[in-house]
TORPA-4810 file (N, C-alpha, C, O; in nm, 3 decimals):
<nodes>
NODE_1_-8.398_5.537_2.720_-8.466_5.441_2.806_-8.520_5.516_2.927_-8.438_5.583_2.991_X
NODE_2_-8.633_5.514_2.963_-8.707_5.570_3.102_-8.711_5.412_3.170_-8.781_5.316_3.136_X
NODE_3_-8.627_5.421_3.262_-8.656_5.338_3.405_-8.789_5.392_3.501_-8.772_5.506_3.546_X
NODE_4_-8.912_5.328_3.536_-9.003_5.337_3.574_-8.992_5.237_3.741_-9.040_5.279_3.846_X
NODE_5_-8.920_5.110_3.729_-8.881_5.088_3.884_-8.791_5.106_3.940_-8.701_5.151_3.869_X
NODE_6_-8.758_5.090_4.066_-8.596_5.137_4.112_-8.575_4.994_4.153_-8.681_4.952_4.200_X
NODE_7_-8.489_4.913_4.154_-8.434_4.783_4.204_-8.402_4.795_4.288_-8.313_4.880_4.301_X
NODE_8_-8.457_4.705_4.436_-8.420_4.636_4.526_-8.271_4.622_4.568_-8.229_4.656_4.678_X
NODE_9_-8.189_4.562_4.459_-8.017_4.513_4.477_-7.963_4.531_4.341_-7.988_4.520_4.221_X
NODE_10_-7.902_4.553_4.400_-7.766_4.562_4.299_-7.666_4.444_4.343_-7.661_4.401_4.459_X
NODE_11_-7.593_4.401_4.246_-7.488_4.294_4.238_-7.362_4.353_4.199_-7.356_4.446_4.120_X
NODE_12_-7.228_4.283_4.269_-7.124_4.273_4.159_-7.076_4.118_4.188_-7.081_4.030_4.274_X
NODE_13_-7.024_4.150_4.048_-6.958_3.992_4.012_-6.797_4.035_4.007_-6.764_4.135_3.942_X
NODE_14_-6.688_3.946_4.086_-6.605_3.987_4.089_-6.536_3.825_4.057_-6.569_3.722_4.116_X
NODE_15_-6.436_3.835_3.953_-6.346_3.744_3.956_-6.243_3.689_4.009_-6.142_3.758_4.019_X
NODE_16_-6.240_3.553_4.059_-6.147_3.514_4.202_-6.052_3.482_4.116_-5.971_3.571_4.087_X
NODE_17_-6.041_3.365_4.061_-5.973_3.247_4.006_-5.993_3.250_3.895_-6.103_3.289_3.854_X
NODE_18_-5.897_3.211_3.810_-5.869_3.152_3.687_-5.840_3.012_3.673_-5.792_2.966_3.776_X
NODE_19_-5.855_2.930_3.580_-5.813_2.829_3.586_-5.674_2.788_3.565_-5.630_2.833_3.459_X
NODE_20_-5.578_2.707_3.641_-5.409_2.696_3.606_-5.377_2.885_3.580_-5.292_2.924_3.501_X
NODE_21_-5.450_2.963_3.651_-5.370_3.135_3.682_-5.350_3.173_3.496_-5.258_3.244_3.455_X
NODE_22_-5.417_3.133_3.437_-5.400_3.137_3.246_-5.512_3.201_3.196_-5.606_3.135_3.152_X
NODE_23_-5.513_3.349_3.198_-5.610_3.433_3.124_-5.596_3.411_2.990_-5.639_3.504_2.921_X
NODE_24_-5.549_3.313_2.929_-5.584_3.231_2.774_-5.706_3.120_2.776_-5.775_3.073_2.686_X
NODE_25_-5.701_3.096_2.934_-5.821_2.997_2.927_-5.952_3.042_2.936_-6.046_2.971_2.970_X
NODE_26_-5.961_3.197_2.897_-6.079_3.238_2.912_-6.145_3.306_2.784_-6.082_3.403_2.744_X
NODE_27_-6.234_3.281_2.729_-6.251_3.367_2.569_-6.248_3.493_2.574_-6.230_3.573_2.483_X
NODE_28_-6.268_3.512_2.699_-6.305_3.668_2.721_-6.182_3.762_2.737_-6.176_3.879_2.699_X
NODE_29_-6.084_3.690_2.799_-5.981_3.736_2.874_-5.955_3.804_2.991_-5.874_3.892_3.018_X
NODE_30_-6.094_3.708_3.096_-6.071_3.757_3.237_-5.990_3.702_3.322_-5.949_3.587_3.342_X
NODE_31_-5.965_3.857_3.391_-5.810_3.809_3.476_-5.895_3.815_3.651_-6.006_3.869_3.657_X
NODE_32_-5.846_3.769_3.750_-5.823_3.781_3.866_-5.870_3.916_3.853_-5.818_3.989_3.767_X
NODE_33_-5.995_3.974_3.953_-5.998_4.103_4.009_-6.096_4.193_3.918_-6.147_4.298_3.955_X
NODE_34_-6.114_4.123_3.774_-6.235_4.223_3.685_-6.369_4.206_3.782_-6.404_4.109_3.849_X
NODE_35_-6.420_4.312_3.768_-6.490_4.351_3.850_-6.663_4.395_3.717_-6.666_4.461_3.613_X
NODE_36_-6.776_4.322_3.792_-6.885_4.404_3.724_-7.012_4.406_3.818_-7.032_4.323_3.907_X
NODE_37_-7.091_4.506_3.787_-7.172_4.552_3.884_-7.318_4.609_3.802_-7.320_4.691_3.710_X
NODE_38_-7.415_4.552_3.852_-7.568_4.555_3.786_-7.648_4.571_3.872_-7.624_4.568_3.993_X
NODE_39_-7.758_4.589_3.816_-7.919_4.619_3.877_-7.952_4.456_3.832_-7.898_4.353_3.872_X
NODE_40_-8.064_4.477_3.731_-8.095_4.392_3.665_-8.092_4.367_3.547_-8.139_4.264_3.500_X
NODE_41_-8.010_4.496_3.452_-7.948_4.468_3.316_-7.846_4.367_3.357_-7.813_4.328_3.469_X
NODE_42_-7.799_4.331_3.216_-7.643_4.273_3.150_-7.535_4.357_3.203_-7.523_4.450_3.123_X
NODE_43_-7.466_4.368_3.280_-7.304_4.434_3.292_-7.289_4.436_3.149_-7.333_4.356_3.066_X
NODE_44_-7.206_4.562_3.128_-7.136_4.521_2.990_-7.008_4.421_2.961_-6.935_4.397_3.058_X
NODE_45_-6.988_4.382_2.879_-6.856_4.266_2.866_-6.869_4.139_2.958_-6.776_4.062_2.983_X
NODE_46_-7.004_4.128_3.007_-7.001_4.011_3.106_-7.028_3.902_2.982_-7.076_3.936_2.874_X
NODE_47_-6.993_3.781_3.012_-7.008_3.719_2.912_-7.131_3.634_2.929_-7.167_3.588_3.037_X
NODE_48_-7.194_3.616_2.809_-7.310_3.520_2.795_-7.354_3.436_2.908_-7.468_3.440_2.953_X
NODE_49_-7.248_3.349_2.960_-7.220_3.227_2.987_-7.277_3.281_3.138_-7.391_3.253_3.172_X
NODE_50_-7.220_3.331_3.194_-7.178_3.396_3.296_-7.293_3.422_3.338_-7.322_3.356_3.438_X
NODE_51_-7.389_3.505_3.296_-7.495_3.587_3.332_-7.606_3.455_3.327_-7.698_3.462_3.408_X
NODE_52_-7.601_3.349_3.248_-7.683_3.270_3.221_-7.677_3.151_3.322_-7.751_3.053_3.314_X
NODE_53_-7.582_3.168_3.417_-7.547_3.093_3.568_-7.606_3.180_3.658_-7.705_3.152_3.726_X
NODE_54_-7.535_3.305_3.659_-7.583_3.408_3.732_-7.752_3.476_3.771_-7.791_3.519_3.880_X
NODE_55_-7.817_3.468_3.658_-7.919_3.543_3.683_-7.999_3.467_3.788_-8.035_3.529_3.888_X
NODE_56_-8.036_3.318_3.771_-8.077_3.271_3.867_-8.055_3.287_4.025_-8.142_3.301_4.112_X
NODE_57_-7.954_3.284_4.036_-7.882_3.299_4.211_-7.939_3.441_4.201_-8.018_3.464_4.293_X
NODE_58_-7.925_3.527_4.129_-7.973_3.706_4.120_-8.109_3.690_4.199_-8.134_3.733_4.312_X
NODE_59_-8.197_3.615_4.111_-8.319_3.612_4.156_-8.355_3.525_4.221_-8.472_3.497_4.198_X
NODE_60_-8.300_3.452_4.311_-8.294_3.384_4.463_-8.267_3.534_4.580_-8.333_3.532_4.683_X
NODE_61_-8.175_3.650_4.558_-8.147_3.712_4.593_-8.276_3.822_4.613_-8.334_3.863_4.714_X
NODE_62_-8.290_3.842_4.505_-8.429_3.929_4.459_-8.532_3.934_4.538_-8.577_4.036_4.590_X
NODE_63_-8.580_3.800_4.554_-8.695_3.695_4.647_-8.655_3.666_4.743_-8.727_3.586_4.803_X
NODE_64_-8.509_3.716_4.825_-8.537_3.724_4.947_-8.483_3.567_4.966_-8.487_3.530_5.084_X
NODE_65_-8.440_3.479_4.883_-8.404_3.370_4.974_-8.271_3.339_5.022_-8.188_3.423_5.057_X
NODE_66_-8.256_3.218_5.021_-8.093_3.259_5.094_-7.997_3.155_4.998_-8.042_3.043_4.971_X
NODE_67_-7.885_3.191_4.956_-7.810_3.139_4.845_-7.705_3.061_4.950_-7.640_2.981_4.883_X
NODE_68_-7.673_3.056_5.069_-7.639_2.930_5.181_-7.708_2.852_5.147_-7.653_2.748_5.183_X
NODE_69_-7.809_2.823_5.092_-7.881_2.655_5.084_-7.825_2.650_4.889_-7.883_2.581_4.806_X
NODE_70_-7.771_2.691_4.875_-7.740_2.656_4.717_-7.598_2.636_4.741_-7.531_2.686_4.832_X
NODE_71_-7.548_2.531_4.620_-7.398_2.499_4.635_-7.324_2.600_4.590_-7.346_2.642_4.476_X
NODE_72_-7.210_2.663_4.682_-7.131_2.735_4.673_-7.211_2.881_4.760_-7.179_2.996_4.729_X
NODE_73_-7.289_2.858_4.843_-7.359_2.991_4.896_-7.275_3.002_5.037_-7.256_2.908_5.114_X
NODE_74_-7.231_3.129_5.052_-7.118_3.132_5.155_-7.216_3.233_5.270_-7.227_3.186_5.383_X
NODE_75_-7.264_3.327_5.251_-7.363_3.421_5.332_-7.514_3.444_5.234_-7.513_3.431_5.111_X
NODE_76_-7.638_3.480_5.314_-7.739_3.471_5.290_-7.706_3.566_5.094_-7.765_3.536_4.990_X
NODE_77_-7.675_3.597_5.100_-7.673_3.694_4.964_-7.523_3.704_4.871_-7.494_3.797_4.796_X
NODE_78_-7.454_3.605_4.895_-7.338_3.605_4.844_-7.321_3.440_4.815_-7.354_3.355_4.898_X
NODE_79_-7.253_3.405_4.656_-7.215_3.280_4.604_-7.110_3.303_4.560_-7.096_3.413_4.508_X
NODE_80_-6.975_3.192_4.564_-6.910_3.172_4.444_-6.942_2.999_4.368_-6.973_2.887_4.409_X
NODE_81_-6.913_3.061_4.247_-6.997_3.005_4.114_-6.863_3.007_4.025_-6.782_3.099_4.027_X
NODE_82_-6.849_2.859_3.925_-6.797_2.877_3.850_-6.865_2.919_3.684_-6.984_2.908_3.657_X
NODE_83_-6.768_2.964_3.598_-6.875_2.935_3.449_-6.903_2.834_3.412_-6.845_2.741_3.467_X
NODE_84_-6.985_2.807_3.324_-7.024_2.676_3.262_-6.909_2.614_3.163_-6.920_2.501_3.114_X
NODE_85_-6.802_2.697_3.139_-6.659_2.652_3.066_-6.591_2.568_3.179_-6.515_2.477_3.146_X
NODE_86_-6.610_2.591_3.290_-6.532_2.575_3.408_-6.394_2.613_3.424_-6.312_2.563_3.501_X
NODE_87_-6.374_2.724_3.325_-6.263_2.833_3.339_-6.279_2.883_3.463_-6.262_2.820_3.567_X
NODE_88_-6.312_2.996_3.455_-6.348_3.116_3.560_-6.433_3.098_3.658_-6.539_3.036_3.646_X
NODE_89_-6.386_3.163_3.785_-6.452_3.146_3.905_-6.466_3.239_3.958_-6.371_3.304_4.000_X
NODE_90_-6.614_3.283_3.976_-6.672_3.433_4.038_-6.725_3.439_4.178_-6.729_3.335_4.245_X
NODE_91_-6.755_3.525_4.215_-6.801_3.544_4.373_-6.881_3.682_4.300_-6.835_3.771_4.229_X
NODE_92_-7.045_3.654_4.359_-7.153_3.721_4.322_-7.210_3.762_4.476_-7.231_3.681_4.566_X
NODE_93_-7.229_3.900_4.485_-7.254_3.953_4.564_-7.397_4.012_4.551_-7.435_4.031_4.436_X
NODE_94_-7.496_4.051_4.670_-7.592_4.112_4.606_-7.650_4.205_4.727_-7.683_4.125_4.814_X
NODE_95_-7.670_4.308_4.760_-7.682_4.420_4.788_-7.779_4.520_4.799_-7.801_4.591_4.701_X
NODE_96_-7.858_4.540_4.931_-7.944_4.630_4.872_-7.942_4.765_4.831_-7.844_4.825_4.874_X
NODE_97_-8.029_4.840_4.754_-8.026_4.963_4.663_-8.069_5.030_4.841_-8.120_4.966_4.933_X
NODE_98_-8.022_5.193_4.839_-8.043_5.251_4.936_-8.146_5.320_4.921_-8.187_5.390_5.013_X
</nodes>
């Protein structure tokens, strides 16, 4: 693969919460504290679900807007978000590239 742009931000997605503290309630088997970190690919092992909540808020981030006016937006560039299972609960960070 030749990368031809350099990205703006980088993200990580870091896992807060589990639901009832039960890494069975997750297909994936995320625990408290997995940690993933992207440009604008897929993390690896991030799950479907996840990224398909995520990418949007990404690209609120991208564009410069502010994820405080979205539910769960805590600072201009930072959300926590649950999955669409309503298992798992992430805190998405986003960052600019230096």
């Amino acid at each position: 693969m030749k990368r031809t742009f350099k990205e703006p931000y980088h993200f990580t997605i870091r896992v807060i919460k589990i639901t009832n503290d039960d890494p069975l309630n997750c297909r994936l088997g995320y625990e408290v504290g997995d940690e993933f970190r992207c440009g604008y690919e897929v993390p690896r092992n991030l799950c479907p679900k996840v990224m398909f909540s995520a990418f949007p808020m990404m690209e609120v981030v991208r564009a410069d807007g502010d994820l405080r006016k979205l539910d769960g937006g805590i600072e201009k560039n930072r959300i926590i978000f649950t999955c669409s299972c309503g298992e798992v609960t992430f805190d998405l960070i986003g960052e600019k590239t230096e």
